[in-house]
VEXDREN-2710 file (C-alpha; in Angstrom, 1 decimal):
% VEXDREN-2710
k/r/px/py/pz
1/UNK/71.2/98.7/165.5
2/UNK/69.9/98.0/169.3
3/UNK/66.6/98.8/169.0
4/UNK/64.0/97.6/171.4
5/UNK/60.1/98.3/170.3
6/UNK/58.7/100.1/173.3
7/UNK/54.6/100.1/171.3
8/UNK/53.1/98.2/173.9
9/UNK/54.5/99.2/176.4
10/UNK/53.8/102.7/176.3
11/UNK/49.9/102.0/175.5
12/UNK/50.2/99.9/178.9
13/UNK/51.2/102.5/181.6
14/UNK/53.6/101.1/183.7
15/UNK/54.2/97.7/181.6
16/UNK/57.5/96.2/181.6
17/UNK/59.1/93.8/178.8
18/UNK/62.3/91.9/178.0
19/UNK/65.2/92.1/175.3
20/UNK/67.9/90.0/174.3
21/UNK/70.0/90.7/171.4
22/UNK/73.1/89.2/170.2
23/UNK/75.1/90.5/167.5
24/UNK/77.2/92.7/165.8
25/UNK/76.4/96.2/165.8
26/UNK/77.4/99.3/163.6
27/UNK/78.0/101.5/166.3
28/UNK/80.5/103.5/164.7
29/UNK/83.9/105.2/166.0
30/UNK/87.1/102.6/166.2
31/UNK/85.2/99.3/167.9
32/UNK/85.6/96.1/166.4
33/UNK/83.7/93.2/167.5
34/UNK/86.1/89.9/167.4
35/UNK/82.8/88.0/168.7
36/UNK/78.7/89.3/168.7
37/UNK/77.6/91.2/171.6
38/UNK/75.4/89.5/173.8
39/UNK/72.8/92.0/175.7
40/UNK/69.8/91.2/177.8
41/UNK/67.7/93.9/179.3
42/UNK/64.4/95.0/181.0
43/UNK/62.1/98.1/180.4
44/UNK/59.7/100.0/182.3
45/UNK/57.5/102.5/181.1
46/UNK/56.7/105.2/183.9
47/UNK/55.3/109.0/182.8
48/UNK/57.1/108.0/179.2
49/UNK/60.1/107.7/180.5
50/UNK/61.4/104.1/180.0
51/UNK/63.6/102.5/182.5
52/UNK/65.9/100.3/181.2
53/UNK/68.2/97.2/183.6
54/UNK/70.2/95.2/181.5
55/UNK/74.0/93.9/181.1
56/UNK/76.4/92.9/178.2
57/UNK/79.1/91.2/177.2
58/UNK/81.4/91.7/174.5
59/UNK/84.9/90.9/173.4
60/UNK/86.9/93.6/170.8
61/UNK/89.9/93.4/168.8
62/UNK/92.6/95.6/170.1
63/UNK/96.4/95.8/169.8
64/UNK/98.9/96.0/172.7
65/UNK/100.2/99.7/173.1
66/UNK/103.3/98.1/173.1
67/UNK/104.0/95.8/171.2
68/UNK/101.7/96.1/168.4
69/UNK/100.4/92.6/168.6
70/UNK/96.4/91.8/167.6
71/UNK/94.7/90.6/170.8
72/UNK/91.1/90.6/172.2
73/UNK/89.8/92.5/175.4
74/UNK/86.8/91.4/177.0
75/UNK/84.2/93.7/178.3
76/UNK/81.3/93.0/180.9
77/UNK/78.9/96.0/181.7
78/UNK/75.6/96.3/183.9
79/UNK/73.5/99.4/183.0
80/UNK/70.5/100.6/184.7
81/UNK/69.5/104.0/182.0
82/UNK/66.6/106.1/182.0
83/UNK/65.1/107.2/178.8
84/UNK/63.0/110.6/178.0
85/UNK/60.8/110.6/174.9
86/UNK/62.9/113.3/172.3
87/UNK/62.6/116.7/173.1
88/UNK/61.9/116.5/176.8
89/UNK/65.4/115.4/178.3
90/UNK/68.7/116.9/179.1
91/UNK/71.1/117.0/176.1
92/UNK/73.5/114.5/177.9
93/UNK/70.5/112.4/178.2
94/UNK/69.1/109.1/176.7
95/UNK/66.3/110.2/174.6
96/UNK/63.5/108.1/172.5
97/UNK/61.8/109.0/169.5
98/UNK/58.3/107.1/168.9
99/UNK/57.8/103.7/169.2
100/UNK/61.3/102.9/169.1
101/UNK/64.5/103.0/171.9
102/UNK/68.1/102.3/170.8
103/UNK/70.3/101.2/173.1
104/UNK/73.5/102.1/170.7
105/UNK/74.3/105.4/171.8
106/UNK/74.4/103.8/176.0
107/UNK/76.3/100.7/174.8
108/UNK/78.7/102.8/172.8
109/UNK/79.5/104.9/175.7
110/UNK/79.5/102.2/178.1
111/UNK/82.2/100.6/175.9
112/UNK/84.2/103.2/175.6
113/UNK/83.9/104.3/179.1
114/UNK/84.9/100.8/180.9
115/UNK/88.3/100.1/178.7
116/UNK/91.3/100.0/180.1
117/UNK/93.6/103.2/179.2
118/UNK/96.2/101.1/178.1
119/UNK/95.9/97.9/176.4
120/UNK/98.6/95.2/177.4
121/UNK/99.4/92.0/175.8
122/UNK/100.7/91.0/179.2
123/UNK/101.5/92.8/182.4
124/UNK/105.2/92.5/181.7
125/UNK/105.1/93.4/177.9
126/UNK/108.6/94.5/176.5
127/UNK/107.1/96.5/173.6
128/UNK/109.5/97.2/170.6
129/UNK/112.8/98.1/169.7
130/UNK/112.4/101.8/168.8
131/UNK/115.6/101.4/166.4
132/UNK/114.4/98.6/164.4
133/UNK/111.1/97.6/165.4
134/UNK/111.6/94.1/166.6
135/UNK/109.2/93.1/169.1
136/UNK/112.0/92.8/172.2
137/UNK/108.9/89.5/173.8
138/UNK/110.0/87.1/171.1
139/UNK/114.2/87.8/171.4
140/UNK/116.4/90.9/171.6
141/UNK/117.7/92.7/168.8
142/UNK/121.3/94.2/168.4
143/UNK/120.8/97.4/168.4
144/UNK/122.7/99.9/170.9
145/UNK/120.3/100.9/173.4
146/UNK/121.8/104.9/174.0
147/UNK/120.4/105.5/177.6
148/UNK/123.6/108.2/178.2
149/UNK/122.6/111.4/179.7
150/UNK/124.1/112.9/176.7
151/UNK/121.1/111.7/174.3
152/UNK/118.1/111.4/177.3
153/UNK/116.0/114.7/176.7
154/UNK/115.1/114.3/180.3
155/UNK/118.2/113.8/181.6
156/UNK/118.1/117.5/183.2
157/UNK/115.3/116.7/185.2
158/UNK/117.5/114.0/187.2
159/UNK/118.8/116.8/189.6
160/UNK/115.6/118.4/190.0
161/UNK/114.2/115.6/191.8
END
């Protein structure tokens, strides 16, 4: 977890702090870390809400939608987030409960939201036979590639266009 211990801070209206974590975190769903997250950040405390600056860097195991080869995608972020103590913010809000803000829930999102749709081994990826599976980047295969209108399902759609 990406906690930050905000104590101090909110006995001391309108003190700031730093955080730096590096490491792994459980933040659930399908990320997998192939090196430690590396987060620094700031905090505010105004009227209890917290104002949090900050940027990370990560890099993820994925697998080319194409080809199926392992790979790793690197992902750089800057977040400026404002926290509300539980209870108090919007439900799409960043909330805090006690002494204590976690920053998993933003870096989850701001993971998810700042991948590419489509993860590619390389721009001009061939991807795989569909017959027999051989990955058509290291050598061709012998299958018969069919492209005759006959078996194209979407062959129809040539003459509307």
């Amino acid at each position: 977890m990406i906690d930050i211990d905000i104590s101090k801070a909110l006995k001391n209206e309108g003190e700031c702090g730093t955080f730096s974590y590096e490491g792994v975190p459980e933040l659930g769903g399908d990320i997998d870390f192939a090196q430690p997250l590396e987060l620094e950040a700031e905090f505010c405390v105004t009227d209890k809400k917290v104002s949090v600056t900050g940027n990370f860097d990560a890099v993820l195991n994925t697998v080319c939608d194409r080809c199926l080869t392992g790979m790793t995608t690197d992902v750089g972020y800057r977040f400026s987030e404002l926290y509300w103590p539980e209870g108090t913010g919007e439900e799409e809000e960043y909330t805090y409960k006690g002494d204590t803000l976690s920053l998993d829930k933003m870096v989850y999102d701001a993971i998810v939201l700042s991948l590419p749709q489509q993860f590619l081994c390389k721009e001009d990826c061939k991807g795989i036979c569909p017959q027999c599976g051989q990955d058509l980047n290291a050598g061709s295969c012998e299958c018969k590639q069919d492209d005759t209108d006959e078996t194209n399902p979407f062959a129809k759609l040539k003459g509307l266009f």
